[in-house]
N, C-alpha and C positions, 0 to 999 in steps of 0.2 A: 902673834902680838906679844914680845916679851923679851927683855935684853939678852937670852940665850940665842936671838938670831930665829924663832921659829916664827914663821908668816900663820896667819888665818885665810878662811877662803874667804874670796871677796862676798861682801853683803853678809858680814855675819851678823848673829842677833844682836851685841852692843853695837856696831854700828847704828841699826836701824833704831834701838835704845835713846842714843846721845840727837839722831835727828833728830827722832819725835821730840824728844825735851826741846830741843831749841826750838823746832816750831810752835810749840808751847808758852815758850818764856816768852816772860812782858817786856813791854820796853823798859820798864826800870831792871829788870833783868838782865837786860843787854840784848834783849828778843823782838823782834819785829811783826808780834801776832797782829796787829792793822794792817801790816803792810801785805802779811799772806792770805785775809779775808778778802784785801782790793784784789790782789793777784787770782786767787781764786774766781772770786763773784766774775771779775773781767773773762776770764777764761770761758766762764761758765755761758756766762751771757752772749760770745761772742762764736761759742760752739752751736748753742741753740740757734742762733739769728741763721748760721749757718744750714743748719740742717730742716728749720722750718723753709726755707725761701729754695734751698733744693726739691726739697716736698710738694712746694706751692708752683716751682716749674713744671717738676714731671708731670703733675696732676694736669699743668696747662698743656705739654704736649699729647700726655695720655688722652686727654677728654676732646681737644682738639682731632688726634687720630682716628678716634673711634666715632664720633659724630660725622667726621669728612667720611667713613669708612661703612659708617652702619646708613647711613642714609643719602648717598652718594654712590652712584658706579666710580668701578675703579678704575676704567677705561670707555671711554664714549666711542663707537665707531661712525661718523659721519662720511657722506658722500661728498664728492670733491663736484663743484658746480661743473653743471656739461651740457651739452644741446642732446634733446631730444630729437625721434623722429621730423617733427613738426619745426623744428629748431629753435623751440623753446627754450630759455635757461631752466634746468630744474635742480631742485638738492635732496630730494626726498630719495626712499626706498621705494619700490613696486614691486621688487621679490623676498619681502624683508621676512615672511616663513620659513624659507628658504634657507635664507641667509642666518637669519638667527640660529635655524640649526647646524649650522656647517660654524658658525663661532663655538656654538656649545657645546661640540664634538671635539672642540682643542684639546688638547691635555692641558689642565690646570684650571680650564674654565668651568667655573660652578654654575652662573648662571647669563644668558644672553635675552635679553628683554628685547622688544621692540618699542618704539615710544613715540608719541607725538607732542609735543611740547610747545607750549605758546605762553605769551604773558597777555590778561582781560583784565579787567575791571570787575570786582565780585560789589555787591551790593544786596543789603539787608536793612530793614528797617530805618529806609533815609542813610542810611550811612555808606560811605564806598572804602574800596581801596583796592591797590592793585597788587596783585598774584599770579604768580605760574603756576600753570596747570600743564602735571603731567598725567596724558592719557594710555594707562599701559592695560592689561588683562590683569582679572583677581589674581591668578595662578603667576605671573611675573611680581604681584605687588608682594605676597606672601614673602619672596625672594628678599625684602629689604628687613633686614633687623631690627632698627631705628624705629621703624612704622608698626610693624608688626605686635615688639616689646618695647614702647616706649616706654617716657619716664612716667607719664600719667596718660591714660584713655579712658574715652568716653564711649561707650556704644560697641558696636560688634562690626568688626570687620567681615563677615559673612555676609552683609549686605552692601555690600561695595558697588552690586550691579543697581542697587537701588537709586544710589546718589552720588553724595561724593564724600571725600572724607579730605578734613581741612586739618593746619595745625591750630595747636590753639591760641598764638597770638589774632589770628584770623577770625579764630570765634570772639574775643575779646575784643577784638577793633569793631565785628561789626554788632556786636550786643546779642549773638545767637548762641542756641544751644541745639543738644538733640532733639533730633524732629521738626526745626524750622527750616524753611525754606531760603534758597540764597539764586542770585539769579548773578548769571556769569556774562559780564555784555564782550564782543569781541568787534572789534571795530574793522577788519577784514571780513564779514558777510557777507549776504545775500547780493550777489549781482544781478544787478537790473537795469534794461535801458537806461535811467537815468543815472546811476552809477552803483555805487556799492554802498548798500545800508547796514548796518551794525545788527550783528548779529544779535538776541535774545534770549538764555535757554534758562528756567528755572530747574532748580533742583536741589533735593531732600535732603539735609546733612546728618547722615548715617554714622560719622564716625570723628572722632576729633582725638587729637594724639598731639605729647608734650615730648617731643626728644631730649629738649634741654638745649638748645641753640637757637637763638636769637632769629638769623637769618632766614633758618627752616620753619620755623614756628609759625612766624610771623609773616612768610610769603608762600606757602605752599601749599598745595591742593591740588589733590589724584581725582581722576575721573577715568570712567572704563573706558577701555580703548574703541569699544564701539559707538559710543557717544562722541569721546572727542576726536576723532574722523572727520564726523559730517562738521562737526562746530567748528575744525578750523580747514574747511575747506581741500580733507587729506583723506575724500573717500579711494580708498585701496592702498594706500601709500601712510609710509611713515617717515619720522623724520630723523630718527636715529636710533642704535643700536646698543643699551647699556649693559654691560660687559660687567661683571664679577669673580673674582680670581679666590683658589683656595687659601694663595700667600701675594695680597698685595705689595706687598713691599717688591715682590720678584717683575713688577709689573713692568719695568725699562724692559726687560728680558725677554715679556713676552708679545712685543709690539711687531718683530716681525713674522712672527707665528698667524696673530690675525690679520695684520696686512695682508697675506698669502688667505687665508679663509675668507676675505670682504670682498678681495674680487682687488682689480689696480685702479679704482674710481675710491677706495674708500679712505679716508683721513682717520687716523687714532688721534685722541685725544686724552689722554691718563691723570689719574689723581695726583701723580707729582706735578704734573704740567701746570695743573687749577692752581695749588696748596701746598707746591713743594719748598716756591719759595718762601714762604710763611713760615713753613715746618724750619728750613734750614736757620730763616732766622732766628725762633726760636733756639734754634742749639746753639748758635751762634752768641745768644744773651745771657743763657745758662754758662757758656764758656766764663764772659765776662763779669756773671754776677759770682761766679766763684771766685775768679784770681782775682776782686774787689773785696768779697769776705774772708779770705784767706789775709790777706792785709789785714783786716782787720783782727783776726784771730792773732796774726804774728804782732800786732800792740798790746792786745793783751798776754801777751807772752811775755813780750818786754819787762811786764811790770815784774815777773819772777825774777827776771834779772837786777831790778833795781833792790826789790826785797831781799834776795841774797847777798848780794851786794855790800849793802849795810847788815846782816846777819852776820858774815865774813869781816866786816870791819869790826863790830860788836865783842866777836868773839875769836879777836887775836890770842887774847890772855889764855884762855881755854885751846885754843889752838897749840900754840907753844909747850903747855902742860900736859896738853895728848900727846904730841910728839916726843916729850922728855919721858913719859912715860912706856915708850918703845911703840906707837903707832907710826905706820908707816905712811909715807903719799900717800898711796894708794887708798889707804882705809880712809883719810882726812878728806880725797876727793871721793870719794864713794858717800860719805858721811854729808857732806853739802851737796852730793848730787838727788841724794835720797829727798833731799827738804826741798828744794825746787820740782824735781819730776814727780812728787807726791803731790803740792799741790797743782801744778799739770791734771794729771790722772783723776785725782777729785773733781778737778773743774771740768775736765772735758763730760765726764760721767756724768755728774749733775745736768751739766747743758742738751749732754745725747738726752737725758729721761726726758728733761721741758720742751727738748726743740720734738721728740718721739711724741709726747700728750698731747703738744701742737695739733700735731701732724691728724693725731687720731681724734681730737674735740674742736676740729678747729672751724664746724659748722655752728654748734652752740658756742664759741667763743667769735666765731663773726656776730654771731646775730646779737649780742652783747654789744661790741663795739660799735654794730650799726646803729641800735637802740641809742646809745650814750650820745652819739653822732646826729642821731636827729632824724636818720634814716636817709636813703638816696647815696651812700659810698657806695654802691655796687650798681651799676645800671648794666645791665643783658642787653639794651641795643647797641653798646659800644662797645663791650666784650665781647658779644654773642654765646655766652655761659650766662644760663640762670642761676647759676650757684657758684660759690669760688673754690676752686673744687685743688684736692691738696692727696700727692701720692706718696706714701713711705716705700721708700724701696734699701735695701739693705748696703745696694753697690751707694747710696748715697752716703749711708749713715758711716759706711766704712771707710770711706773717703775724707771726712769732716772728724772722723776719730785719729786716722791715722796721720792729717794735716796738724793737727793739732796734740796730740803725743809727740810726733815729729819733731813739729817745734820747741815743745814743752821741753824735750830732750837733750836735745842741740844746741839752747843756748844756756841751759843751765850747765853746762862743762865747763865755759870760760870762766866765771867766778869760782866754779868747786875746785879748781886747778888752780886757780889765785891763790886760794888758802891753802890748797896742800904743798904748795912752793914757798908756803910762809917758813924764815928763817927763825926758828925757835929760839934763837939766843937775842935775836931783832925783836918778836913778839913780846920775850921777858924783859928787856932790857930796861921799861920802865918800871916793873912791876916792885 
């Protein structure tokens, strides 16, 4: 920088000197310090919105995954309806020992239950309601995560053979706790010449468990396999086969592996088949809720460029007197690129911390909101999440950094190139 003809490197210290000043100076200055706090705060605001509501998806895919995953087979193997000797229709298992072990011999297969599964009528204390009940062995229930370590339990699973073990919406509907009794009515029963009476069985509730899902909490209830046999009319027989893999996700994969293990009578039925399409759309809204707040991010961008804008208007005169002083383009667009992409970089920064504190308080900052609310913005029967559950993941925070640098970037060239093509002798000519 100097009429001998010798250049600086770009971004030298007075460059970054003369930004800062201008981002500094007042409007009577010729400075647009209002206009780089709105530029900023927008930035700021619209990185956070960004990176809480990606948080607030993943959390929903994550919790979603892991609830279908921990308390869910990840493959059902069912039999395909056929006539028996007798030439009955039947759907059930009769060599499902067997069978189970020749599934949990797969490679990849962790675990093969047998199971019998019906939906009754449970009833306690005058009150009812209806629930499936699955009846597997202690040793297969262990198998489910979700039940095992849920989010909250009551009681001891070691006594499984004793009773049964409910979720806790189930304890909640019908007013019971540990140690009361509940009585299971099943409307397939006792056949008798004059027809079929409902069946009756009481029993003890040993165990109560919170997974944290709506649907499971609130409808579900294990009984030992030897119990529920006779109560649904499945002595020797079961009525399907639940399948647990070391990597569900590979579970498309492994469908013709236990087709070939079930025998050619058996149907797979997989967790993507239940919940895949749920899952997809979820990804599908995540898509959407990005290239909606990336919009929004690139308005607040915008304003950098109106700010500069009139910054560059502002400071023609100055403009003109750096160039007569041997600055070159280069340095003059370097010099206005620095005041735009600084406040960029501020604002996105600011916004990554708020939309990150979010992410990490955002249980005590629901329950604030719901308070102020009146209470009731969150309902778990329509969500099926008893918490609004919110995941920090880095590929997000990088993605919402780099959309937004990106931007901040990009459109601050066109104004810092305006002014370094400003004509020096044009700039003074009023002065």
């Amino acid at each position: 920088m100097s009429s001998s003809g010798r250049t600086t490197a770009p971004f030298a210290r007075f460059e970054w000197l003369i930004a800062w000043r201008y981002l500094r100076a007042k409007r009577r200055e010729g400075g647009v310090s209002v206009m780089t706090w709105i530029s900023l705060i927008g930035i700021a605001l619209a990185v956070f919105a960004l990176i809480a509501t990606l948080a607030v998806r993943s959390g929903f895919r994550i919790e979603f995954t892991n609830t279908i995953l921990g308390a869910n087979a990840h493959a059902t193997v069912y039999v395909s309806p056929h006539l028996d000797a007798n030439g009955q229709t039947v759907q059930v298992f009769d060599n499902y020992e067997e069978l189970a072990r020749k599934i949990a011999a797969v490679p990849g297969v962790k675990r093969a239950a047998a199971i019998v599964k019906g939906q009754v009528m449970i009833s306690a204390h005058g009150r009812n309601a209806g629930v499936e009940v699955f009846g597997e062995t202690y040793e297969d229930l262990l198998g489910i995560p979700l039940i095992v370590k849920p989010e909250i339990k009551i009681g001891k699973l070691e006594n499984f053979h004793k009773g049964v073990a409910i979720g806790s919406g189930v304890a909640r509907q019908l007013g019971v706790t540990l140690g009361d009794r509940v009585k299971l009515i099943s409307p397939e029963g006792i056949k008798t010449a004059f027809g079929t009476s409902p069946r009756i069985n009481s029993y003890e509730v040993v165990y109560i468990f919170e997974v944290g899902r709506y649907d499971i909490d609130r409808t579900r209830v294990y009984l030992s396999l030897r119990e529920a046999q006779p109560f649904f009319n499945r002595e020797g027989v079961v009525d399907e086969i639940e399948v647990q893999l070391t990597d569900p996700d590979n579970v498309e994969a492994m469908t013709d592996a236990l087709n070939l293990a079930a025998g050619p009578d058996a149907l797979i039925w997989t967790w993507k088949n239940a919940s895949g399409g749920f899952l997809r759309a979820l990804e599908m809204e995540d898509n959407i809720m990005f290239i909606i707040l990336s919009i929004l991010v690139l308005i607040a961008s915008m304003n950098i460029v109106s700010g500069l804008i009139m910054l560059v208007k502002n400071k023609t005169r100055d403009v003109g007197i750096l160039r007569t002083m041997g600055l070159t383009e280069g340095s003059i667009l370097r010099i206005f690129f620095i005041c735009g992409a600084s406040v960029g970089v501020v604002g996105t920064l600011v916004g990554v911390i708020l939309g990150c504190l979010f992410a990490i308080y955002i249980d005590p900052i629901f329950d604030v909101v719901n308070n102020l609310a009146g209470g009731g913005v969150w309902d778990p029967s329509t969500r099926l999440l008893s918490h609004l559950p919110a995941k920090l993941q880095l590929a997000d925070v990088a993605k919402a950094m780099s959309l937004s640098l990106g931007l901040s970037f990009v459109i601050t060239i066109f104004p810092a190139r305006r002014a370094a093509r400003l004509n020096p002798v044009e700039a003074l000519r009023d002065e």
